[in-house]
C-alpha positions in Angstrom: -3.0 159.1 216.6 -0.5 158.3 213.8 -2.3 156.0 210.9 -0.3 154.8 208.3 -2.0 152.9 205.3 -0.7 149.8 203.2 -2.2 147.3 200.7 -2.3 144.0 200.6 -4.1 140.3 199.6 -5.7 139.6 203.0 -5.0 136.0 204.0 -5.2 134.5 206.9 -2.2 133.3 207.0 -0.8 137.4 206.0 -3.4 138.6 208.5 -1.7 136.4 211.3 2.2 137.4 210.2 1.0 141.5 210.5 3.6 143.6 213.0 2.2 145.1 215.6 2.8 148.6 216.2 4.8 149.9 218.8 2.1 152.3 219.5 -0.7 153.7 217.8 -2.6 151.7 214.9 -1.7 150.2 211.8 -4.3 149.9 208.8 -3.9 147.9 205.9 -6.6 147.9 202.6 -7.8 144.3 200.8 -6.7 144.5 197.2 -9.3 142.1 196.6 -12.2 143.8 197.7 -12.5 147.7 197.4 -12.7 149.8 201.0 -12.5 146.1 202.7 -9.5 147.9 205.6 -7.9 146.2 208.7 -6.5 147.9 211.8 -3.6 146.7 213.8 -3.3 147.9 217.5 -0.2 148.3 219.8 -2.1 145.4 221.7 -2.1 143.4 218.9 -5.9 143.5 218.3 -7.1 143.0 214.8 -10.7 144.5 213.3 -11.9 144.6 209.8 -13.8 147.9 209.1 -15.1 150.3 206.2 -14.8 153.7 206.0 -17.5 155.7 203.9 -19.2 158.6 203.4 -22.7 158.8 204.7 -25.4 161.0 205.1 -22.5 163.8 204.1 -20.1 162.6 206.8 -17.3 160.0 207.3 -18.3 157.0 209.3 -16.0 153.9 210.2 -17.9 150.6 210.3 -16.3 148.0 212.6 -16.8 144.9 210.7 -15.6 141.8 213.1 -12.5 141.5 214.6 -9.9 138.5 213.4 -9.3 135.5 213.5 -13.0 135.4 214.7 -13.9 136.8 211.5 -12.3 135.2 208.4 -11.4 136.9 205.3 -14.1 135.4 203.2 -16.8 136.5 205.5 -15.7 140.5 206.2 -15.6 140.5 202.2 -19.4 139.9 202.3 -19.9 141.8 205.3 -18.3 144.4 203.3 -20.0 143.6 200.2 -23.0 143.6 201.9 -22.5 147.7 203.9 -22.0 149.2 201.0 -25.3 147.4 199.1 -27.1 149.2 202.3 -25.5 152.7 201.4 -25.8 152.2 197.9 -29.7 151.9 198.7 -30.0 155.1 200.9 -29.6 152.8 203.9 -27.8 153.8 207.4 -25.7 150.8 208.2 -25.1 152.8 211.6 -28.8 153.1 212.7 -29.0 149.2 211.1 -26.6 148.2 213.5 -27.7 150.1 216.8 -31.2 148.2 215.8 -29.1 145.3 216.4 -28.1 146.4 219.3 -31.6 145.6 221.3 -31.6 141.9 219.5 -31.0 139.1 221.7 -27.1 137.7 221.4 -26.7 133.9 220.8 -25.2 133.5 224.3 -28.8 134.9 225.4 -30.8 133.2 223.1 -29.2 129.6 224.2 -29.9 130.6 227.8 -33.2 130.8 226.6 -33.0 127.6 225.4 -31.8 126.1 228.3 -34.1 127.4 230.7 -37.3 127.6 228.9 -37.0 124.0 227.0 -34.4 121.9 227.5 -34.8 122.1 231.3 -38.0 120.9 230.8 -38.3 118.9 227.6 -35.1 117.6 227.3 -33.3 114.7 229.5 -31.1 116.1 232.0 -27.9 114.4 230.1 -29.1 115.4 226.8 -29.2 119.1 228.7 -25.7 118.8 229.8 -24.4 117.7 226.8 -25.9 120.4 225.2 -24.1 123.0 227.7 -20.9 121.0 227.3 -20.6 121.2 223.8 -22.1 124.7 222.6 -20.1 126.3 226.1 -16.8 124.0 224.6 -17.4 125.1 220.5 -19.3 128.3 220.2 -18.3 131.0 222.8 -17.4 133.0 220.1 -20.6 133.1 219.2 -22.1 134.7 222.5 -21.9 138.2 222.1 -22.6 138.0 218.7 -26.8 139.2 218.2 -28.7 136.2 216.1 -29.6 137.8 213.1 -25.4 138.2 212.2 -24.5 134.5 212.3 -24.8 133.8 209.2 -25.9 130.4 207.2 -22.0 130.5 205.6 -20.4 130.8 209.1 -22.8 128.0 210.0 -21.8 125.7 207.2 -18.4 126.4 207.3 -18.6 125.4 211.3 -19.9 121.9 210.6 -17.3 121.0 208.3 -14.4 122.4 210.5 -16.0 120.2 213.6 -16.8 117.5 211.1 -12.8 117.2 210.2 -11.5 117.8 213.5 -13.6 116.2 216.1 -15.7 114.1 214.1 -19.2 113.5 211.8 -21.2 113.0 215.4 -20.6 115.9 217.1 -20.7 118.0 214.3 -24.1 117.3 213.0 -25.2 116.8 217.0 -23.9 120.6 217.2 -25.8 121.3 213.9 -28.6 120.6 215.2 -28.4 121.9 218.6 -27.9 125.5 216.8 -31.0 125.0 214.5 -33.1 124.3 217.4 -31.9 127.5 219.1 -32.9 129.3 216.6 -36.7 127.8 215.5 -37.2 128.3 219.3 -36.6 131.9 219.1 -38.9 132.3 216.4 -41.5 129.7 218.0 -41.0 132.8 221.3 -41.5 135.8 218.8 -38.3 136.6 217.1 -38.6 137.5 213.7 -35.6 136.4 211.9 -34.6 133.7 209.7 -33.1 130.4 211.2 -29.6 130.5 209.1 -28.8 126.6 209.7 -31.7 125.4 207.7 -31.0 123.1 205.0 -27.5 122.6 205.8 -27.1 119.1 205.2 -25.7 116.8 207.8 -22.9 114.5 207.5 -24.1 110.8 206.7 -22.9 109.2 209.9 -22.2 105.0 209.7 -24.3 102.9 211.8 -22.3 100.9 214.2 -22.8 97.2 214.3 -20.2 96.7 216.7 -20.7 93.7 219.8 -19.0 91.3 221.9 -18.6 88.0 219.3 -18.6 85.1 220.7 -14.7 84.1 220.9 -14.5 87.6 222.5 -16.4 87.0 225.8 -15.1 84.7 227.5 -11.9 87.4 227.9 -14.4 89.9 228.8 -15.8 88.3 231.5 -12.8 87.2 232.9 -11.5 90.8 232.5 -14.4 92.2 234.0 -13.9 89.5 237.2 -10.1 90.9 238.1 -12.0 94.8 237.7 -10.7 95.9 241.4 -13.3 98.3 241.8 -16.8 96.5 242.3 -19.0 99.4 241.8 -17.7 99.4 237.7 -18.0 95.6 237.6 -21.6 95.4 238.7 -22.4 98.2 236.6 -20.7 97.1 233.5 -22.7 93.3 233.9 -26.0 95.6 234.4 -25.4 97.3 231.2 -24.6 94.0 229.2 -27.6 91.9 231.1 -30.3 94.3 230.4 -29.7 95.9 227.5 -30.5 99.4 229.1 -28.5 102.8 228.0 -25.6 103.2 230.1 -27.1 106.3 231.1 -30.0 105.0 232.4 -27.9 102.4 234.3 -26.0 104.4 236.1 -29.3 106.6 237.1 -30.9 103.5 238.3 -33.0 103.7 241.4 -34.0 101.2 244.2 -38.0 102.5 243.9 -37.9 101.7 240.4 -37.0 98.1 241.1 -39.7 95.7 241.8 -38.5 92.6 243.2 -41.7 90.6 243.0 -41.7 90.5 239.8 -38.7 90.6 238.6 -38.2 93.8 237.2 -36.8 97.3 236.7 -39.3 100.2 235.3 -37.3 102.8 233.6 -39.3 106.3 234.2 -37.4 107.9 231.4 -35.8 106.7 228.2 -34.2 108.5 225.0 -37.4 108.0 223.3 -39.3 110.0 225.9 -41.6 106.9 226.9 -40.8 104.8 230.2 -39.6 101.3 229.7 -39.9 97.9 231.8 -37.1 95.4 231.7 -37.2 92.0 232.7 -34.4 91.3 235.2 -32.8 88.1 234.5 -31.5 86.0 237.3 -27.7 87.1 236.6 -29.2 90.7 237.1 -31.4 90.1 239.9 -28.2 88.8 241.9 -26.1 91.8 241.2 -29.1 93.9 242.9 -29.1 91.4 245.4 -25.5 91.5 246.5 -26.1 95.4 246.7 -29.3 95.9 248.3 -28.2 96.6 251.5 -27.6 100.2 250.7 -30.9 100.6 249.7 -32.5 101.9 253.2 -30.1 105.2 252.8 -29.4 105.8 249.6 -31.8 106.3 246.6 -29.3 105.4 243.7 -27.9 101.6 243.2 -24.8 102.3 241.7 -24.3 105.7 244.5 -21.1 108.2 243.8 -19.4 110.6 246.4 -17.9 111.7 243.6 -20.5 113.0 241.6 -22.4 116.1 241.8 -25.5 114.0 240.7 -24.9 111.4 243.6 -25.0 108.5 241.2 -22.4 107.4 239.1 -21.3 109.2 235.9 -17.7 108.4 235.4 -16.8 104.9 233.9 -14.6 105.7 230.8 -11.3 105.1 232.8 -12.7 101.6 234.6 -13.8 101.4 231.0 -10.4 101.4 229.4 -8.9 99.3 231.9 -11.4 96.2 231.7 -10.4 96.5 227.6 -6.9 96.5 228.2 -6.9 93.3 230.1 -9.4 91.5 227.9 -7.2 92.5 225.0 -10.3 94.0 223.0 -10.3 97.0 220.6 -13.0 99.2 219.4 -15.5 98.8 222.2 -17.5 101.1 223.7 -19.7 101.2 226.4 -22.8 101.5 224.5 -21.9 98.4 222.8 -22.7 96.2 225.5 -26.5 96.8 224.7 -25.7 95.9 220.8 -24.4 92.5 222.6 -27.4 92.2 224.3 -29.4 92.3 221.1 -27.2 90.6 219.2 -26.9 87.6 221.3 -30.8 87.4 221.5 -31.0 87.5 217.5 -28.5 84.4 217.4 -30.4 82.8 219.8 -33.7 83.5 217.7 -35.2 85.4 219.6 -37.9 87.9 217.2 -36.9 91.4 216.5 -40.4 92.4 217.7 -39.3 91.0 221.1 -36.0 92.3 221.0 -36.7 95.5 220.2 -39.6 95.7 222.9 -36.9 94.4 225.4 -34.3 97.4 224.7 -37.3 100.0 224.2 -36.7 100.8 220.3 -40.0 103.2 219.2 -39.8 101.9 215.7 -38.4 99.0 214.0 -36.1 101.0 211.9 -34.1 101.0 215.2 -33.9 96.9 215.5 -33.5 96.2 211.9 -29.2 95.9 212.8 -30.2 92.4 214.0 -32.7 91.2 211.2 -29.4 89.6 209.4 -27.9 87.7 213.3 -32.1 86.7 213.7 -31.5 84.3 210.2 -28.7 82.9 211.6 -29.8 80.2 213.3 -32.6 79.5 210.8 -29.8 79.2 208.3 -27.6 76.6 210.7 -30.4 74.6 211.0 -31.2 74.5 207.0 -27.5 74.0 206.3 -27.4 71.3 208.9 -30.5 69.6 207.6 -28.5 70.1 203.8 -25.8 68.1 205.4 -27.3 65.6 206.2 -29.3 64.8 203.6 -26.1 65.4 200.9 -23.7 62.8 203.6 -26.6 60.8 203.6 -27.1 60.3 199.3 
Protein backbone atom coordinates (compact mmCIF):
# COMPACT_ATOMS: atom_id res chain seq x y z
CA UNK A 1 0.00 0.00 0.00
CA UNK A 2 1.36 3.39 -1.18
CA UNK A 3 2.08 5.88 2.02
CA UNK A 4 3.03 9.14 1.32
CA UNK A 5 4.13 11.52 4.33
CA UNK A 6 3.51 15.34 4.83
CA UNK A 7 3.71 17.83 7.79
CA UNK A 8 1.60 20.04 9.10
CA UNK A 9 -0.07 22.18 12.22
CA UNK A 10 -2.96 19.84 13.10
CA UNK A 11 -6.15 21.92 13.52
CA UNK A 12 -9.30 20.98 13.41
CA UNK A 13 -10.26 23.03 11.07
CA UNK A 14 -6.88 21.64 8.70
CA UNK A 15 -7.81 18.06 9.86
CA UNK A 16 -11.44 18.57 8.36
CA UNK A 17 -10.11 20.32 4.86
CA UNK A 18 -7.55 16.91 4.35
CA UNK A 19 -8.07 15.24 0.60
CA UNK A 20 -8.95 12.04 0.63
CA UNK A 21 -7.05 9.68 -1.37
CA UNK A 22 -8.24 8.14 -4.28
CA UNK A 23 -7.00 4.91 -2.93
CA UNK A 24 -4.70 3.81 -0.41
CA UNK A 25 -3.80 6.02 2.74
CA UNK A 26 -2.51 9.29 3.31
CA UNK A 27 -0.38 10.21 6.57
CA UNK A 28 0.44 13.49 7.65
CA UNK A 29 2.97 14.28 10.95
CA UNK A 30 1.94 17.26 13.81
CA UNK A 31 4.64 19.80 13.72
CA UNK A 32 3.67 20.59 17.10
CA UNK A 33 4.06 17.50 18.73
CA UNK A 34 6.99 15.01 17.73
CA UNK A 35 5.74 11.35 16.21
CA UNK A 36 2.01 12.80 16.85
CA UNK A 37 0.90 11.22 12.77
CA UNK A 38 -2.63 11.06 11.08
CA UNK A 39 -3.87 8.65 8.38
CA UNK A 40 -6.26 9.47 5.74
CA UNK A 41 -8.22 6.54 4.01
CA UNK A 42 -9.76 6.29 0.47
CA UNK A 43 -13.02 6.12 2.74
CA UNK A 44 -12.31 9.20 4.23
CA UNK A 45 -11.63 7.81 7.75
CA UNK A 46 -9.33 9.75 9.91
CA UNK A 47 -7.04 8.05 12.97
CA UNK A 48 -4.31 9.69 14.98
CA UNK A 49 -1.53 7.12 15.70
CA UNK A 50 2.27 6.74 16.79
CA UNK A 51 4.70 4.78 15.33
CA UNK A 52 7.80 3.63 17.55
CA UNK A 53 10.13 1.25 18.22
CA UNK A 54 9.44 -1.20 20.87
CA UNK A 55 10.84 -4.08 22.37
CA UNK A 56 13.27 -3.97 19.05
CA UNK A 57 10.37 -3.77 16.64
CA UNK A 58 8.11 -1.25 14.93
CA UNK A 59 4.67 -0.97 16.36
CA UNK A 60 1.78 1.55 15.18
CA UNK A 61 -0.43 2.75 18.08
CA UNK A 62 -3.93 3.70 16.95
CA UNK A 63 -4.60 6.72 18.97
CA UNK A 64 -8.48 7.72 18.38
CA UNK A 65 -9.95 8.43 15.30
CA UNK A 66 -11.16 12.22 14.40
CA UNK A 67 -13.29 14.36 14.91
CA UNK A 68 -14.07 12.08 17.92
CA UNK A 69 -10.70 12.79 19.09
CA UNK A 70 -9.60 16.43 19.14
CA UNK A 71 -6.22 17.67 18.48
CA UNK A 72 -5.53 18.67 22.00
CA UNK A 73 -6.39 15.31 23.43
CA UNK A 74 -4.22 12.79 20.80
CA UNK A 75 -1.28 15.28 21.80
CA UNK A 76 -1.56 13.99 25.35
CA UNK A 77 -2.56 10.66 24.34
CA UNK A 78 0.66 10.97 22.56
CA UNK A 79 2.50 12.59 25.17
CA UNK A 80 1.38 10.21 27.37
CA UNK A 81 2.61 6.56 24.92
CA UNK A 82 5.78 7.63 24.70
CA UNK A 83 6.11 8.45 28.78
CA UNK A 84 4.96 4.51 28.92
CA UNK A 85 7.96 3.45 26.48
CA UNK A 86 10.23 5.88 27.82
CA UNK A 87 9.61 3.78 31.23
CA UNK A 88 10.16 0.20 29.75
CA UNK A 89 6.40 0.09 29.44
CA UNK A 90 4.34 -1.90 26.51
CA UNK A 91 1.66 0.47 25.52
CA UNK A 92 0.45 -2.68 23.32
CA UNK A 93 0.04 -5.16 26.29
CA UNK A 94 -1.42 -1.76 28.29
CA UNK A 95 -3.97 -1.56 25.83
CA UNK A 96 -5.08 -5.25 25.22
CA UNK A 97 -5.45 -5.05 29.33
CA UNK A 98 -7.96 -2.58 28.34
CA UNK A 99 -9.38 -4.66 26.25
CA UNK A 100 -11.28 -6.90 29.09
CA UNK A 101 -12.42 -3.40 30.92
CA UNK A 102 -15.86 -2.69 30.82
CA UNK A 103 -16.78 0.19 27.92
CA UNK A 104 -18.96 3.18 29.04
CA UNK A 105 -21.86 1.90 26.92
CA UNK A 106 -21.63 -1.24 29.32
CA UNK A 107 -20.90 0.38 32.32
CA UNK A 108 -24.25 2.70 31.94
CA UNK A 109 -26.18 -0.45 31.22
CA UNK A 110 -25.04 -1.30 34.44
CA UNK A 111 -26.28 1.63 35.73
CA UNK A 112 -29.49 1.31 34.44
CA UNK A 113 -30.27 -2.01 35.40
CA UNK A 114 -28.72 -2.52 38.67
CA UNK A 115 -29.69 1.21 40.19
CA UNK A 116 -31.56 3.37 38.49
CA UNK A 117 -34.25 0.72 37.72
CA UNK A 118 -34.53 0.32 41.16
CA UNK A 119 -33.51 3.49 43.02
CA UNK A 120 -34.30 5.99 40.67
CA UNK A 121 -37.99 7.28 39.57
CA UNK A 122 -39.04 5.83 36.37
CA UNK A 123 -38.86 9.52 34.68
CA UNK A 124 -35.68 10.37 36.24
CA UNK A 125 -34.60 6.77 34.47
CA UNK A 126 -35.80 7.83 31.13
CA UNK A 127 -34.35 10.97 31.23
CA UNK A 128 -31.30 9.60 32.02
CA UNK A 129 -31.55 7.12 28.82
CA UNK A 130 -32.71 10.14 26.78
CA UNK A 131 -29.98 12.31 27.41
CA UNK A 132 -26.70 10.10 27.75
CA UNK A 133 -28.24 7.77 24.47
CA UNK A 134 -28.86 11.66 22.82
CA UNK A 135 -25.11 13.22 24.00
CA UNK A 136 -22.60 10.50 24.68
CA UNK A 137 -22.73 7.55 22.10
CA UNK A 138 -19.52 8.34 21.27
CA UNK A 139 -18.57 7.37 24.32
CA UNK A 140 -19.87 3.65 24.22
CA UNK A 141 -17.21 1.75 22.89
CA UNK A 142 -14.85 3.62 24.49
CA UNK A 143 -13.46 1.25 27.91
CA UNK A 144 -13.80 3.71 31.35
CA UNK A 145 -10.52 4.09 32.31
CA UNK A 146 -9.71 6.31 28.64
CA UNK A 147 -12.33 9.03 29.16
CA UNK A 148 -10.53 11.29 30.59
CA UNK A 149 -11.24 14.22 33.24
CA UNK A 150 -10.20 16.82 30.17
CA UNK A 151 -12.65 15.22 27.69
CA UNK A 152 -15.11 15.45 30.59
CA UNK A 153 -14.61 19.07 31.25
CA UNK A 154 -14.45 20.04 28.02
CA UNK A 155 -18.00 18.15 27.46
CA UNK A 156 -19.79 20.25 30.02
CA UNK A 157 -18.80 23.43 28.68
CA UNK A 158 -19.70 22.47 25.03
CA UNK A 159 -23.33 21.24 26.37
CA UNK A 160 -23.34 24.22 28.71
CA UNK A 161 -22.97 26.73 25.48
CA UNK A 162 -25.07 24.87 23.25
CA UNK A 163 -27.96 23.39 25.01
CA UNK A 164 -27.82 25.07 28.20
CA UNK A 165 -26.38 25.24 32.08
CA UNK A 166 -29.29 22.49 33.11
CA UNK A 167 -28.64 19.82 31.12
CA UNK A 168 -25.12 20.09 31.18
CA UNK A 169 -24.45 19.86 34.80
CA UNK A 170 -27.74 17.23 34.88
CA UNK A 171 -25.38 15.29 32.31
CA UNK A 172 -22.36 15.93 34.65
CA UNK A 173 -23.65 14.41 37.06
CA UNK A 174 -25.28 11.49 35.51
CA UNK A 175 -21.58 10.56 34.24
CA UNK A 176 -20.11 10.94 37.79
CA UNK A 177 -22.59 8.67 39.21
CA UNK A 178 -21.69 6.06 36.46
CA UNK A 179 -18.59 5.98 37.39
CA UNK A 180 -18.68 5.95 41.62
CA UNK A 181 -21.10 3.01 40.88
CA UNK A 182 -18.58 1.10 39.05
CA UNK A 183 -16.23 1.46 41.74
CA UNK A 184 -19.03 0.99 44.52
CA UNK A 185 -19.38 -2.76 42.14
CA UNK A 186 -15.49 -3.46 42.10
CA UNK A 187 -13.83 -1.49 39.41
CA UNK A 188 -10.69 -0.10 40.34
CA UNK A 189 -10.28 3.10 38.54
CA UNK A 190 -10.53 6.57 39.21
CA UNK A 191 -13.93 8.55 38.61
CA UNK A 192 -12.47 11.30 36.06
CA UNK A 193 -15.55 13.82 36.55
CA UNK A 194 -14.74 14.60 40.11
CA UNK A 195 -14.31 18.05 41.06
CA UNK A 196 -15.48 19.40 37.90
CA UNK A 197 -17.39 22.19 38.99
CA UNK A 198 -20.88 22.66 37.79
CA UNK A 199 -22.35 25.66 36.21
CA UNK A 200 -24.22 28.03 38.83
CA UNK A 201 -27.68 27.53 37.51
CA UNK A 202 -30.39 30.71 38.44
CA UNK A 203 -33.28 29.86 40.50
CA UNK A 204 -36.43 30.60 38.80
CA UNK A 205 -38.99 32.67 40.54
CA UNK A 206 -41.21 32.67 37.68
CA UNK A 207 -45.51 32.44 38.44
CA UNK A 208 -48.77 33.47 37.16
CA UNK A 209 -49.07 37.39 38.68
CA UNK A 210 -52.03 38.46 39.42
CA UNK A 211 -53.10 40.68 36.24
CA UNK A 212 -51.96 37.54 34.36
CA UNK A 213 -54.61 35.08 35.35
CA UNK A 214 -57.51 36.09 34.58
CA UNK A 215 -56.18 35.53 30.64
CA UNK A 216 -55.06 32.21 31.70
CA UNK A 217 -57.99 30.96 32.84
CA UNK A 218 -59.94 32.18 30.15
CA UNK A 219 -57.30 30.58 27.84
CA UNK A 220 -57.32 27.54 29.50
CA UNK A 221 -61.49 27.50 29.11
CA UNK A 222 -61.42 27.66 25.02
CA UNK A 223 -58.41 24.66 25.42
CA UNK A 224 -60.45 22.20 22.88
CA UNK A 225 -59.03 19.23 24.23
CA UNK A 226 -60.47 18.51 27.84
CA UNK A 227 -57.96 15.98 28.92
CA UNK A 228 -55.09 19.07 28.87
CA UNK A 229 -57.53 21.45 30.56
CA UNK A 230 -58.31 19.26 33.52
CA UNK A 231 -54.77 18.45 33.76
CA UNK A 232 -53.35 21.83 33.46
CA UNK A 233 -56.11 23.12 36.54
CA UNK A 234 -54.74 19.89 38.55
CA UNK A 235 -51.28 20.96 38.26
CA UNK A 236 -52.10 24.72 39.28
CA UNK A 237 -54.74 23.54 42.19
CA UNK A 238 -52.47 21.33 43.90
CA UNK A 239 -49.29 22.37 43.60
CA UNK A 240 -48.09 18.64 42.60
CA UNK A 241 -45.10 18.06 39.96
CA UNK A 242 -46.48 17.79 36.61
CA UNK A 243 -45.10 14.49 36.53
CA UNK A 244 -46.80 13.24 39.26
CA UNK A 245 -50.06 14.64 37.82
CA UNK A 246 -50.14 13.14 34.97
CA UNK A 247 -49.16 9.63 36.79
CA UNK A 248 -52.10 10.18 38.98
CA UNK A 249 -54.14 7.18 40.05
CA UNK A 250 -57.91 6.63 41.06
CA UNK A 251 -56.62 4.20 44.19
CA UNK A 252 -54.49 6.94 45.35
CA UNK A 253 -57.51 9.19 45.65
CA UNK A 254 -59.46 9.12 48.77
CA UNK A 255 -62.69 10.86 48.43
CA UNK A 256 -63.69 10.81 52.01
CA UNK A 257 -61.46 12.90 52.94
CA UNK A 258 -60.66 14.85 50.50
CA UNK A 259 -57.44 13.91 49.33
CA UNK A 260 -54.78 12.57 46.96
CA UNK A 261 -51.74 10.43 48.50
CA UNK A 262 -48.80 10.71 46.26
CA UNK A 263 -46.84 7.16 46.60
CA UNK A 264 -43.76 8.73 45.12
CA UNK A 265 -42.24 12.10 45.00
CA UNK A 266 -38.75 13.63 43.79
CA UNK A 267 -37.70 13.61 47.28
CA UNK A 268 -38.21 9.85 47.54
CA UNK A 269 -40.91 10.26 50.42
CA UNK A 270 -44.76 9.90 49.63
CA UNK A 271 -46.82 13.06 49.97
CA UNK A 272 -50.69 13.80 50.84
CA UNK A 273 -52.40 16.76 49.24
CA UNK A 274 -55.45 18.27 50.31
CA UNK A 275 -57.85 18.39 47.39
CA UNK A 276 -59.57 21.58 47.30
CA UNK A 277 -63.06 21.87 46.09
CA UNK A 278 -61.99 23.29 42.49
CA UNK A 279 -59.94 19.97 42.45
CA UNK A 280 -62.28 17.70 43.87
CA UNK A 281 -64.80 18.68 40.90
CA UNK A 282 -62.37 18.13 38.14
CA UNK A 283 -62.06 14.30 39.67
CA UNK A 284 -65.63 14.39 39.90
CA UNK A 285 -66.47 15.29 36.30
CA UNK A 286 -63.99 12.44 35.38
CA UNK A 287 -64.73 9.66 37.64
CA UNK A 288 -66.70 7.67 35.57
CA UNK A 289 -63.64 6.08 33.90
CA UNK A 290 -62.47 5.05 36.99
CA UNK A 291 -64.10 1.25 37.01
CA UNK A 292 -61.76 0.47 33.77
CA UNK A 293 -58.99 2.43 33.84
CA UNK A 294 -56.26 2.84 36.57
CA UNK A 295 -54.91 6.28 35.48
CA UNK A 296 -57.11 9.68 35.74
CA UNK A 297 -55.67 11.54 33.12
CA UNK A 298 -55.52 7.82 30.66
CA UNK A 299 -53.48 8.11 27.11
CA UNK A 300 -53.88 5.66 24.03
CA UNK A 301 -51.11 7.40 23.05
CA UNK A 302 -48.67 6.66 25.45
CA UNK A 303 -46.62 3.66 25.98
CA UNK A 304 -47.07 4.27 29.82
CA UNK A 305 -51.03 4.45 29.36
CA UNK A 306 -51.14 7.77 31.19
CA UNK A 307 -50.49 10.96 29.79
CA UNK A 308 -46.98 12.20 29.09
CA UNK A 309 -47.28 14.69 26.23
CA UNK A 310 -48.61 18.26 27.13
CA UNK A 311 -45.86 20.66 25.68
CA UNK A 312 -47.91 21.26 22.37
CA UNK A 313 -51.55 21.76 24.47
CA UNK A 314 -48.99 23.67 26.46
CA UNK A 315 -47.96 26.14 23.88
CA UNK A 316 -51.27 26.71 22.59
CA UNK A 317 -53.06 27.72 25.98
CA UNK A 318 -49.88 30.44 26.08
CA UNK A 319 -50.49 31.57 22.83
CA UNK A 320 -54.07 32.57 23.48
CA UNK A 321 -53.54 33.95 26.94
CA UNK A 322 -50.82 36.07 25.43
CA UNK A 323 -48.21 34.97 28.18
CA UNK A 324 -44.39 34.55 27.73
CA UNK A 325 -41.91 32.61 29.69
CA UNK A 326 -44.11 30.08 31.35
CA UNK A 327 -43.55 26.74 31.91
CA UNK A 328 -45.39 24.04 33.08
CA UNK A 329 -43.67 23.63 36.19
CA UNK A 330 -44.55 27.06 37.00
CA UNK A 331 -47.98 26.47 37.79
CA UNK A 332 -46.77 24.83 41.16
CA UNK A 333 -44.50 28.19 41.84
CA UNK A 334 -48.23 29.91 41.43
CA UNK A 335 -49.54 27.70 43.71
CA UNK A 336 -47.01 28.72 46.37
CA UNK A 337 -46.86 32.02 45.49
CA UNK A 338 -50.44 32.76 45.76
CA UNK A 339 -50.53 31.08 49.25
CA UNK A 340 -47.49 33.31 50.49
CA UNK A 341 -49.64 36.51 49.33
CA UNK A 342 -52.41 35.22 51.05
CA UNK A 343 -50.22 34.62 54.23
CA UNK A 344 -50.29 31.53 54.45
CA UNK A 345 -46.63 30.20 56.55
CA UNK A 346 -43.86 28.79 54.58
CA UNK A 347 -43.92 25.84 57.01
CA UNK A 348 -47.44 25.14 55.63
CA UNK A 349 -46.61 25.91 52.26
CA UNK A 350 -43.87 23.90 51.96
CA UNK A 351 -45.55 20.85 53.75
CA UNK A 352 -48.42 21.36 51.15
CA UNK A 353 -45.95 20.98 47.94
CA UNK A 354 -43.75 18.26 49.78
CA UNK A 355 -40.33 20.41 50.00
CA UNK A 356 -37.75 18.14 52.44
CA UNK A 357 -36.06 21.19 53.59
CA UNK A 358 -36.84 24.73 53.90
CA UNK A 359 -34.03 25.83 51.70
CA UNK A 360 -36.58 24.64 49.02
CA UNK A 361 -39.54 27.20 50.22
CA UNK A 362 -37.39 30.08 51.07
CA UNK A 363 -38.44 31.60 47.16
CA UNK A 364 -41.61 32.64 48.97
CA UNK A 365 -40.30 34.07 52.34
CA UNK A 366 -40.19 37.69 50.51
CA UNK A 367 -44.41 37.21 48.80
CA UNK A 368 -45.22 35.71 52.76
CA UNK A 369 -44.21 39.64 54.02
CA UNK A 370 -46.32 40.98 51.67
CA UNK A 371 -49.38 41.14 53.17
CA UNK A 372 -47.87 41.95 56.59
CA UNK A 373 -46.32 44.93 54.91
CA UNK A 374 -49.96 46.05 53.17
CA UNK A 375 -51.44 46.00 56.28
CA UNK A 376 -48.46 48.13 58.13
CA UNK A 377 -48.46 50.51 55.21
CA UNK A 378 -52.19 50.72 55.36
CA UNK A 379 -52.23 51.20 59.13
CA UNK A 380 -49.21 54.19 58.15
CA UNK A 381 -51.88 55.69 55.99
CA UNK A 382 -54.02 56.15 58.11
CA UNK A 383 -52.56 57.41 60.90
CA UNK A 384 -50.34 60.06 58.44
CA UNK A 385 -54.15 61.16 56.51
CA UNK A 386 -55.33 61.18 59.82
CA UNK A 387 -52.50 63.92 61.61
Amino acid sequence: MKVSKNSMNFTKLALMALPIPPKGMITFCDSKEKDLSLYVTATGHKSFFIQKRIQGKIKRIILGHFPDMTVELARKAAQKIKGQIAEGKNPCEEKHKLSGEKTFGEAFQMYIERYAKIEKKESSRREDERQVNRFLQHWFKRPLSTITKYEIQTFHERIGSENGKYAANRLLACISTIYNKMIAWGWEGANPATRIKKFKEQKRDRFILHDELPKFMEALESEPNRDMRDFFLMCLYTGARCGNVSEMRWEDIDFSINEWRIPDTKNGEAVRIPLINQALEILQSRVSSKASIPWVFPSNRSKLGHLTETKTAWRRVLNRAGLKNLRIHDLRRTNGSYQAIAGVSLVVIGKSLGHKSPQSTAIYARLSNDPVRAGLEAAFDFTTKNQ
